[in-house]
N, CA, C and O atoms as CSV, one atom per row, in Angstrom:
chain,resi,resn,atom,element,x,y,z
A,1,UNK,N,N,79.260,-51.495,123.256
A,1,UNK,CA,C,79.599,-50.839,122.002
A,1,UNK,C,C,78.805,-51.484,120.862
A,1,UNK,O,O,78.853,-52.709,120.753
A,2,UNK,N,N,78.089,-50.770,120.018
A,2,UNK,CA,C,77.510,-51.286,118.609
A,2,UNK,C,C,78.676,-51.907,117.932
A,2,UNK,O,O,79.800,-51.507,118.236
A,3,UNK,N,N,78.520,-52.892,117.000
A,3,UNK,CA,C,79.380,-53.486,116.283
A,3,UNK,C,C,80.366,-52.457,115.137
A,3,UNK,O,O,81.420,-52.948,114.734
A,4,UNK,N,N,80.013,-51.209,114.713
A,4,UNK,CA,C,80.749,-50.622,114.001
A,4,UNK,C,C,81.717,-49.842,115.396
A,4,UNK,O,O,82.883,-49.459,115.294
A,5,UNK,N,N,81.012,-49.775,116.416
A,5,UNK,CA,C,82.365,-49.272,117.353
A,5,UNK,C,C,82.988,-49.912,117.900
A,5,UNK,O,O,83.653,-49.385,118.792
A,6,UNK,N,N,83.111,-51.288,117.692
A,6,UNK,CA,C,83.585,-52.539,117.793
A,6,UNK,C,C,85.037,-52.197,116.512
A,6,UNK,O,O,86.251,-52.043,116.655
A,7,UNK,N,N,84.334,-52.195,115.600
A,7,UNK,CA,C,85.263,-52.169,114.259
A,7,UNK,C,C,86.271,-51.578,114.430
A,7,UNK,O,O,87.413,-52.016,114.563
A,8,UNK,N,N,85.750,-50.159,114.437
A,8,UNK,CA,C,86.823,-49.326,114.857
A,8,UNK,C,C,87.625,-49.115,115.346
A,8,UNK,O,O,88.607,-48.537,114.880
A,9,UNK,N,N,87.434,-49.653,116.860
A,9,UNK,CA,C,87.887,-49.593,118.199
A,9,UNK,C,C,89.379,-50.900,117.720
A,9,UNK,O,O,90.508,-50.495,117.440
A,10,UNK,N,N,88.997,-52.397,117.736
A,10,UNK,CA,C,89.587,-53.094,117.262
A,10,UNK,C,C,90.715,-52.865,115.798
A,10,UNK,O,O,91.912,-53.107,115.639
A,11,UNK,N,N,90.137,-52.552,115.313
A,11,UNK,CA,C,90.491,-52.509,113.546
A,11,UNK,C,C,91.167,-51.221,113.543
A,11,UNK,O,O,91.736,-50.885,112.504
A,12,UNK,N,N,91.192,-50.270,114.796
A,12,UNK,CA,C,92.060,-49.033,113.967
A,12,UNK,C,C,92.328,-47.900,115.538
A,12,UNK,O,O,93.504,-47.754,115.870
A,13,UNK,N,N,91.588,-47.410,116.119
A,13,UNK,CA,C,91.604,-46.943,117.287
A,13,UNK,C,C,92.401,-47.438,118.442
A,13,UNK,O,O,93.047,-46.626,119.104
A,14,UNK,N,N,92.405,-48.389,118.664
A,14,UNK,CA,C,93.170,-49.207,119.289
A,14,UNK,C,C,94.852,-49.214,118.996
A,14,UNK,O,O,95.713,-49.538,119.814
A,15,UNK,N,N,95.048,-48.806,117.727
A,15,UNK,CA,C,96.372,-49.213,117.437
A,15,UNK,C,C,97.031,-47.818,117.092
A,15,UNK,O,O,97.930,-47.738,116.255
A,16,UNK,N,N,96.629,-46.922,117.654
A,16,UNK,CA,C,97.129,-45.507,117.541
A,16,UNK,C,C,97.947,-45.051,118.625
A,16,UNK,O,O,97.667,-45.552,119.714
A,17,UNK,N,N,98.873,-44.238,118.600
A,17,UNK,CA,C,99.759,-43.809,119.701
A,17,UNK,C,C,99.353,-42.656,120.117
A,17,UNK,O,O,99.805,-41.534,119.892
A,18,UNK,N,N,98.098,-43.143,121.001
A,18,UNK,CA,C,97.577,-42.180,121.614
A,18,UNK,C,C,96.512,-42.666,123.131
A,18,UNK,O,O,95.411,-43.121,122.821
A,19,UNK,N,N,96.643,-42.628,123.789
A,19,UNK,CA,C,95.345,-43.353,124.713
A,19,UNK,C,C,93.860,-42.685,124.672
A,19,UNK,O,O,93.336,-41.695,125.184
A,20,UNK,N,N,93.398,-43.861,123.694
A,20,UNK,CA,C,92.181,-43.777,123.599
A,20,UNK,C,C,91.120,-44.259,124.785
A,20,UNK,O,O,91.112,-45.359,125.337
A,21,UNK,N,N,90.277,-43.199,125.013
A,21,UNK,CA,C,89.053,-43.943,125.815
A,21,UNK,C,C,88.312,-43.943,125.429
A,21,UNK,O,O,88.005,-42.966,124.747
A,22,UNK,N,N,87.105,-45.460,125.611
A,22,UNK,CA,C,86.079,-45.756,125.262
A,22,UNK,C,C,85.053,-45.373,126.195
A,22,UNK,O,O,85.269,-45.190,127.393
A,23,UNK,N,N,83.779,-45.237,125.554
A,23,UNK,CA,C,82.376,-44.480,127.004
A,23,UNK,C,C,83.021,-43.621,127.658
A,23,UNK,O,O,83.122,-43.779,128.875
A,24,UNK,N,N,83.605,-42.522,127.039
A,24,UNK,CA,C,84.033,-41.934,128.523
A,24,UNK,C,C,83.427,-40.688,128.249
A,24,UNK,O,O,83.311,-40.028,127.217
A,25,UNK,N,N,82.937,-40.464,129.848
A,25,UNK,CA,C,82.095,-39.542,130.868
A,25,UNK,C,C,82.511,-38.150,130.693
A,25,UNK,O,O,82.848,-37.666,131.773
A,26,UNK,N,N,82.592,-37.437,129.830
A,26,UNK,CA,C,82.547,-35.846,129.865
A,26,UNK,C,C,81.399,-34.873,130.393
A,26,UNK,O,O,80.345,-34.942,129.760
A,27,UNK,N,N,81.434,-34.249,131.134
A,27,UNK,CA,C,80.433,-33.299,132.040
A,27,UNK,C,C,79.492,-34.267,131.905
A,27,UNK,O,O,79.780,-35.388,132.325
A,28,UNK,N,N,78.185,-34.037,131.296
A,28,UNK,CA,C,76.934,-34.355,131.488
A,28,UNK,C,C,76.677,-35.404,130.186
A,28,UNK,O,O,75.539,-35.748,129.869
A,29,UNK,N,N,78.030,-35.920,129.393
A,29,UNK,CA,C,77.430,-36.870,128.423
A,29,UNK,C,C,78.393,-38.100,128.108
A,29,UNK,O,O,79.418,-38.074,128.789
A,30,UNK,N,N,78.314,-38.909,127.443
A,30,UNK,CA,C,78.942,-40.496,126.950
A,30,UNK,C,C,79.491,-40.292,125.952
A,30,UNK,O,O,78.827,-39.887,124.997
A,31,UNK,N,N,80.585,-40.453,125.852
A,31,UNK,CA,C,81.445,-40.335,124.111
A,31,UNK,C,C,81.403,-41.351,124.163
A,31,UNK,O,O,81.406,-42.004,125.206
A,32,UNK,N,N,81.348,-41.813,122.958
A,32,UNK,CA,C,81.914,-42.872,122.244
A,32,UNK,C,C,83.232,-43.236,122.527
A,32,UNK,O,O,83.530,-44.360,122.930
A,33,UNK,N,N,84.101,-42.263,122.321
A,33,UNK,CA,C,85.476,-42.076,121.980
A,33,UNK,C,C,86.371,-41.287,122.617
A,33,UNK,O,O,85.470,-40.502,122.913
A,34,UNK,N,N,87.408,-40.739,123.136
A,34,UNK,CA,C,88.051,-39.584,123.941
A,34,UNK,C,C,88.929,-39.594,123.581
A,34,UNK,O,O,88.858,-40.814,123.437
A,35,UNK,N,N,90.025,-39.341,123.171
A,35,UNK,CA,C,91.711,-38.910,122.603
A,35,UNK,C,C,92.133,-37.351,123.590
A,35,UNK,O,O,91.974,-36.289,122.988
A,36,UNK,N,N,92.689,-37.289,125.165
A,36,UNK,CA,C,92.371,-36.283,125.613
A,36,UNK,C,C,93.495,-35.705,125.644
A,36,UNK,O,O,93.544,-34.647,126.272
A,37,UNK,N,N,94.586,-36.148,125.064
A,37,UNK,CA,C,95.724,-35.066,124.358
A,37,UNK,C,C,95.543,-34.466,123.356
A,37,UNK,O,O,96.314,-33.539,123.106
A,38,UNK,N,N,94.437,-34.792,122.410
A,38,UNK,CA,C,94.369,-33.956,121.025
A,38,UNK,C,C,93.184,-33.307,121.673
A,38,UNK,O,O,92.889,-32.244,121.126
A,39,UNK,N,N,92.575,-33.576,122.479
A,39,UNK,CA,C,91.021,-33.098,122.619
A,39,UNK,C,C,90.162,-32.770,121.727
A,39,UNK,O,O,89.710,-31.668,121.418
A,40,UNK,N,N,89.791,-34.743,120.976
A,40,UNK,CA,C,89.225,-35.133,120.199
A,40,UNK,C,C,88.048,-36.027,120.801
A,40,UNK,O,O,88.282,-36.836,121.698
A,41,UNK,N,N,87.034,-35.882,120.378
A,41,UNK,CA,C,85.655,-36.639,120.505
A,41,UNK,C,C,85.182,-37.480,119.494
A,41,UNK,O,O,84.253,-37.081,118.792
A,42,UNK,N,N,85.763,-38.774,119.280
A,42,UNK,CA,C,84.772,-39.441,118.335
A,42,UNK,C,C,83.428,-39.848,118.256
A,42,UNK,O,O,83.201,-40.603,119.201
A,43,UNK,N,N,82.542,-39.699,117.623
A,43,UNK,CA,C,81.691,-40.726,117.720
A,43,UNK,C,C,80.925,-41.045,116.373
A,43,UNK,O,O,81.030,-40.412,115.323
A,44,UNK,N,N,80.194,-42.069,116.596
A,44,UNK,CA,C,79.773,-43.162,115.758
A,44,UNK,C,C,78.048,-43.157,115.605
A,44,UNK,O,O,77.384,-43.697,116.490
A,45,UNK,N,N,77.452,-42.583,114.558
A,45,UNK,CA,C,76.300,-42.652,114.992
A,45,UNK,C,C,75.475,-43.386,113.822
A,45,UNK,O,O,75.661,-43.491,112.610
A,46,UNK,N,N,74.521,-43.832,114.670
A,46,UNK,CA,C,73.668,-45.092,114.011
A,46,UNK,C,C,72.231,-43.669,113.463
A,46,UNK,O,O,72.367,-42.456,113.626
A,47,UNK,N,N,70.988,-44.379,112.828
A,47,UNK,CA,C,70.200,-44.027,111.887
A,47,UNK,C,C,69.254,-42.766,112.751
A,47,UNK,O,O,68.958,-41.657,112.307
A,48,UNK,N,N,69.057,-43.093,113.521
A,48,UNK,CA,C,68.575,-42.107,114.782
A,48,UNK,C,C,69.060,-40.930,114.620
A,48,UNK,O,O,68.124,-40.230,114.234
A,49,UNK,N,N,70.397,-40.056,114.730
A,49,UNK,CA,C,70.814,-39.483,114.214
A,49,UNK,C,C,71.044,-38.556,113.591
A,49,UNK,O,O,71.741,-37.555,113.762
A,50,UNK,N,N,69.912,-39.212,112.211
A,50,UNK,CA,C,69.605,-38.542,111.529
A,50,UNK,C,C,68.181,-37.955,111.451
A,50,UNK,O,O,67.681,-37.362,110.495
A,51,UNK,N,N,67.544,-38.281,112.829
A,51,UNK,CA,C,66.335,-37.613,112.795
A,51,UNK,C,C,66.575,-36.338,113.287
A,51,UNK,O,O,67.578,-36.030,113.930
A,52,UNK,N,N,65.131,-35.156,112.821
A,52,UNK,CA,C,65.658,-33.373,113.271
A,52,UNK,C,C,65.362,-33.663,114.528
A,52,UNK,O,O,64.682,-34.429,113.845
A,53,UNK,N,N,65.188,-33.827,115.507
A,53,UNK,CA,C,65.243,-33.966,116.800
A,53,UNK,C,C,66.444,-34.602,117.571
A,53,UNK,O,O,66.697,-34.348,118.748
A,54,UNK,N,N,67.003,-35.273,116.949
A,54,UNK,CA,C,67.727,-35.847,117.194
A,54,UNK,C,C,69.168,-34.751,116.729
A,54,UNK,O,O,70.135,-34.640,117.482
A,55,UNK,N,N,69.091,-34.152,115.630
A,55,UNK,CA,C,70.323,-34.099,114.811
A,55,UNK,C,C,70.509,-32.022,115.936
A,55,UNK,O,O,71.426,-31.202,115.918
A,56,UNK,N,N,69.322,-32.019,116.587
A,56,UNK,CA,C,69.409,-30.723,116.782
A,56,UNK,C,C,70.274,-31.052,118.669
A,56,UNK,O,O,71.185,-30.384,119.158
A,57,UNK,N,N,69.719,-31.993,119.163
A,57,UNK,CA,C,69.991,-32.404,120.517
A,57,UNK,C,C,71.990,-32.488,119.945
A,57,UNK,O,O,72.707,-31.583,120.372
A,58,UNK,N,N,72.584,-33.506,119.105
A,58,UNK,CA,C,73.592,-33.241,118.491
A,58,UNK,C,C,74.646,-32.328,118.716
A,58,UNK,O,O,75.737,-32.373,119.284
A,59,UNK,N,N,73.884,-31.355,117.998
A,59,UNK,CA,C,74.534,-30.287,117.772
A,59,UNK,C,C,74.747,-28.973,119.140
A,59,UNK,O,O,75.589,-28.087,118.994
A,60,UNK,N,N,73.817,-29.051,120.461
A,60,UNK,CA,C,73.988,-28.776,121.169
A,60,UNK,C,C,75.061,-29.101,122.159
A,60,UNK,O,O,75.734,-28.274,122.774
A,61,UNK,N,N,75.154,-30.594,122.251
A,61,UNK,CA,C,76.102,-31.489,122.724
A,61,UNK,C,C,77.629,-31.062,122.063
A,61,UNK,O,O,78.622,-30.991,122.788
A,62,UNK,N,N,77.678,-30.806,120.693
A,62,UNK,CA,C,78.529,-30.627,119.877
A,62,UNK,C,C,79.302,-29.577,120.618
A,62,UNK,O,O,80.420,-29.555,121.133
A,63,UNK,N,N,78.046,-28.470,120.459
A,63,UNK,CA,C,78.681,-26.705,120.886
A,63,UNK,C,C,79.380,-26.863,122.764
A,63,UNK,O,O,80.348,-26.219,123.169
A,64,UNK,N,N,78.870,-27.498,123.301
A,64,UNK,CA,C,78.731,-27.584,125.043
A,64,UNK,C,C,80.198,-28.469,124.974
A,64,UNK,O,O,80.973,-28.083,125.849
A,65,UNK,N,N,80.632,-29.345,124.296
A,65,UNK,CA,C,82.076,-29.728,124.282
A,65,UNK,C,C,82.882,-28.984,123.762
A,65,UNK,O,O,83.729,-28.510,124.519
A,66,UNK,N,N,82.938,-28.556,122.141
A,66,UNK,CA,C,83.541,-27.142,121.618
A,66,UNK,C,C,83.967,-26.127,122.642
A,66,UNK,O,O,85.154,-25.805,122.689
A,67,UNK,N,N,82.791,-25.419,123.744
A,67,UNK,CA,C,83.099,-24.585,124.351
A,67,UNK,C,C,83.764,-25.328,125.578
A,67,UNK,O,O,83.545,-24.725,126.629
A,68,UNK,N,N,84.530,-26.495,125.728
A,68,UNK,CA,C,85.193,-26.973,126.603
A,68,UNK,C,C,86.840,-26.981,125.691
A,68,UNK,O,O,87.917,-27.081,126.277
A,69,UNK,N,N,86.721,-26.881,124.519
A,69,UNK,CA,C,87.738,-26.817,123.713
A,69,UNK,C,C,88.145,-28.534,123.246
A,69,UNK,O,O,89.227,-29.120,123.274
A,70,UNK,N,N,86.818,-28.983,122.842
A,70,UNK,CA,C,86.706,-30.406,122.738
A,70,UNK,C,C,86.318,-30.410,121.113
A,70,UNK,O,O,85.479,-29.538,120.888
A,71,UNK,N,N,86.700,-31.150,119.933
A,71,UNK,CA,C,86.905,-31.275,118.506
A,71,UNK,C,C,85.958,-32.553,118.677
A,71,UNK,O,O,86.312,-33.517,119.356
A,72,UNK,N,N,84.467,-32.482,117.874
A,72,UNK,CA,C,84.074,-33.806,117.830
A,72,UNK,C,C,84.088,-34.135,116.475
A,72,UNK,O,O,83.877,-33.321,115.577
A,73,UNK,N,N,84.346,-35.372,116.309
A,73,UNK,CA,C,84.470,-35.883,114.798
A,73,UNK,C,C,83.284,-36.933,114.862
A,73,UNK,O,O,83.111,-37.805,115.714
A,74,UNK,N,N,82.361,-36.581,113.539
A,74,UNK,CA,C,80.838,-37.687,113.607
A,74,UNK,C,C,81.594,-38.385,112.463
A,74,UNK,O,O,82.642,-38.025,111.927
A,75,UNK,N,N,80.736,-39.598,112.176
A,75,UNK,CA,C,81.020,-40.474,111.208
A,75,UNK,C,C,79.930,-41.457,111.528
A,75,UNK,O,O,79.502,-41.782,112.635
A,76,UNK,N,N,79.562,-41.872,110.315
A,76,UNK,CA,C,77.730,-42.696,110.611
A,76,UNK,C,C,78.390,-43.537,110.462
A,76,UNK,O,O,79.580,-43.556,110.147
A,77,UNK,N,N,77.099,-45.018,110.853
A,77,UNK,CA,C,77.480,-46.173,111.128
A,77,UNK,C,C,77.636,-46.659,109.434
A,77,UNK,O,O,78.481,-47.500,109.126
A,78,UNK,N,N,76.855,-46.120,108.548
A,78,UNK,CA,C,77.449,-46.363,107.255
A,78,UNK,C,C,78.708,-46.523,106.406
A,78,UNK,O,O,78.963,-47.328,105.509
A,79,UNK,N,N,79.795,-45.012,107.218
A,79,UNK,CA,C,80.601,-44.528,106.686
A,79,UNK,C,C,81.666,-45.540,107.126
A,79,UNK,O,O,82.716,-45.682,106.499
A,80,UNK,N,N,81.299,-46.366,108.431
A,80,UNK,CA,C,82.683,-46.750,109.027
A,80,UNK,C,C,82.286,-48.139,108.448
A,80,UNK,O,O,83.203,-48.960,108.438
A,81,UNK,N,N,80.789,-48.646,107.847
A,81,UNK,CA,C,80.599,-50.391,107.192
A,81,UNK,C,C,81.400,-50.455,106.067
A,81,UNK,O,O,82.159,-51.368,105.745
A,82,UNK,N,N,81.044,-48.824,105.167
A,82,UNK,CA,C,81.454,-48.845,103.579
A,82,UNK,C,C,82.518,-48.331,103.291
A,82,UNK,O,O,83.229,-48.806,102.405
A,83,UNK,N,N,82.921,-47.005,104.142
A,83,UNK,CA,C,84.247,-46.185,104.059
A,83,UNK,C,C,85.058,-46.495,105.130
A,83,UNK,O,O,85.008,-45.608,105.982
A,84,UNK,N,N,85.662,-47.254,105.366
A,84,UNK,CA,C,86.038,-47.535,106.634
A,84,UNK,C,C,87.938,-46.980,106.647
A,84,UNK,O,O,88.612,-46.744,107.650
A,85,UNK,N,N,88.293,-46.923,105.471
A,85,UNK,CA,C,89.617,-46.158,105.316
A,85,UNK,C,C,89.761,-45.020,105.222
A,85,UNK,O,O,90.804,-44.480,105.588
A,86,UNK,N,N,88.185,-43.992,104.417
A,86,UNK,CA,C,88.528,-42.803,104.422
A,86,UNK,C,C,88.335,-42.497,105.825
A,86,UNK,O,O,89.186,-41.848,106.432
A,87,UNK,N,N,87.116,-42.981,106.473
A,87,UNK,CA,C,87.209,-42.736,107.783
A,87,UNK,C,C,88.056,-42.636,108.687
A,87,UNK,O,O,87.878,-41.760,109.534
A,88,UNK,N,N,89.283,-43.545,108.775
A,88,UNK,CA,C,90.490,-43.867,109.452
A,88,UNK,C,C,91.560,-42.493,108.802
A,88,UNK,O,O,92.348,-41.892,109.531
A,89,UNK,N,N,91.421,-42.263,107.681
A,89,UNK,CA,C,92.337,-41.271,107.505
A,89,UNK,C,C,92.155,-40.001,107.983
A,89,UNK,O,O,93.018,-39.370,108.594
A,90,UNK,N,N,90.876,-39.546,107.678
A,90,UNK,CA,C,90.230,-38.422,108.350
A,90,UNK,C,C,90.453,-38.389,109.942
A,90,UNK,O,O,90.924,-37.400,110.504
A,91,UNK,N,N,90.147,-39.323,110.479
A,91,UNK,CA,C,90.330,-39.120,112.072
A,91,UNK,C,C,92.006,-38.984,111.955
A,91,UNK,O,O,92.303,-37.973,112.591
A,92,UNK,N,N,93.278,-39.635,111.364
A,92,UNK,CA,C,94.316,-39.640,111.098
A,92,UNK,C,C,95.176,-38.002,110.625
A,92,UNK,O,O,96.285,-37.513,110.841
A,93,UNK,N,N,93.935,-37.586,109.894
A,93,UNK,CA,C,94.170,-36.069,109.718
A,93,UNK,C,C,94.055,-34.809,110.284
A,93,UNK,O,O,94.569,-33.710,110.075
A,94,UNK,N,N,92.824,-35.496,111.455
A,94,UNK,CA,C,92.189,-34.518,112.510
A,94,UNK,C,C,93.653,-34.940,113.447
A,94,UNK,O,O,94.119,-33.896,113.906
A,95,UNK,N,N,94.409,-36.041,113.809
A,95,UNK,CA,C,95.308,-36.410,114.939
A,95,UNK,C,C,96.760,-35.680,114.337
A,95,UNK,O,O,97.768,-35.490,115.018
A,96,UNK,N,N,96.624,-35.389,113.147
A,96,UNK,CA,C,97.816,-34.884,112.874
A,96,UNK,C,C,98.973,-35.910,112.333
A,96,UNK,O,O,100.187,-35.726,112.238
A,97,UNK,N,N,98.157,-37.083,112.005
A,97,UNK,CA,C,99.604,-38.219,111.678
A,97,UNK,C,C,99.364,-38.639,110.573
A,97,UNK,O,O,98.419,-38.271,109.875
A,98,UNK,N,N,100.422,-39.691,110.203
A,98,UNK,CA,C,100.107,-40.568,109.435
A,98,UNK,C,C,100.389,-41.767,109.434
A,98,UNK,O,O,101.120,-42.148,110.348
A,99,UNK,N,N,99.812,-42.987,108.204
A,99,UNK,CA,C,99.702,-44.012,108.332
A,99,UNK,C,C,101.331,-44.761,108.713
A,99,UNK,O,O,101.475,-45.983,108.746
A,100,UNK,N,N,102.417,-43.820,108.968
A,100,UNK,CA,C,103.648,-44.196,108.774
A,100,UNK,C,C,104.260,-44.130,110.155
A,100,UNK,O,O,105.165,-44.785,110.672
A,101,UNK,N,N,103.209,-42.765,110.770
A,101,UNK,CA,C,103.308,-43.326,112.698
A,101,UNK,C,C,102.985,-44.092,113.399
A,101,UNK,O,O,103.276,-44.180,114.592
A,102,UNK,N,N,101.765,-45.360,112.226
A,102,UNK,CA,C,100.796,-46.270,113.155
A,102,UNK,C,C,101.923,-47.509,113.102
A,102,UNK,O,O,101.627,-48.489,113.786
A,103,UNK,N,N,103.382,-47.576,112.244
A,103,UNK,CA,C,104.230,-48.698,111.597
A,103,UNK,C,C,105.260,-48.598,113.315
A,103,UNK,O,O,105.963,-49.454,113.853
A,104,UNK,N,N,104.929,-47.227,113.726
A,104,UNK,CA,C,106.640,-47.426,114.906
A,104,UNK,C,C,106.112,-48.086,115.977
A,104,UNK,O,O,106.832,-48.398,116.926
């Protein structure tokens, strides 16, 4: 795991009432992330990314889980160094909870 999926994973993913998997193996690709009761896809992406070759490969990957009925949530490696709460809420909003389910 890169150190911001370190962060995450530790610092906030981890402590959700939900079983999260890490690297995990969907058809033909590597999530980052898996939540397979919400059938949520996190992932974390570094500067690469953001190249058009890159951002188009993405978005294919994107549609090929979608049409599995799979929700991916991106968030750059920026968002989770500098925003690291809105980030947590947003995935918190995509799960349907709040910071008051992570207390039980």
């Amino acid at each position: 795991m890169t150190r911001e999926e370190k962060h995450l994973w530790y610092d906030f993913l981890k402590k959700l009432p939900f079983n999260v998997k890490r690297q995990m193996m969907i058809g033909d690709y590597i999530v980052d992330f898996y939540i397979a009761s919400a059938k949520i896809v996190i992932e974390i992406d570094g500067r690469q990314h953001s190249m058009p070759e890159n951002k188009e490969s993405d978005l294919e990957r994107d549609k090929k889980l979608f049409d599995k009925g799979i929700r991916v949530l991106r968030y750059s490696n920026k968002s989770v160094n500098y925003n690291f709460n809105a980030v947590c809420s947003d995935i918190m909003k995509n799960l349907g909870i709040t910071a008051a389910d992570l207390i039980k």
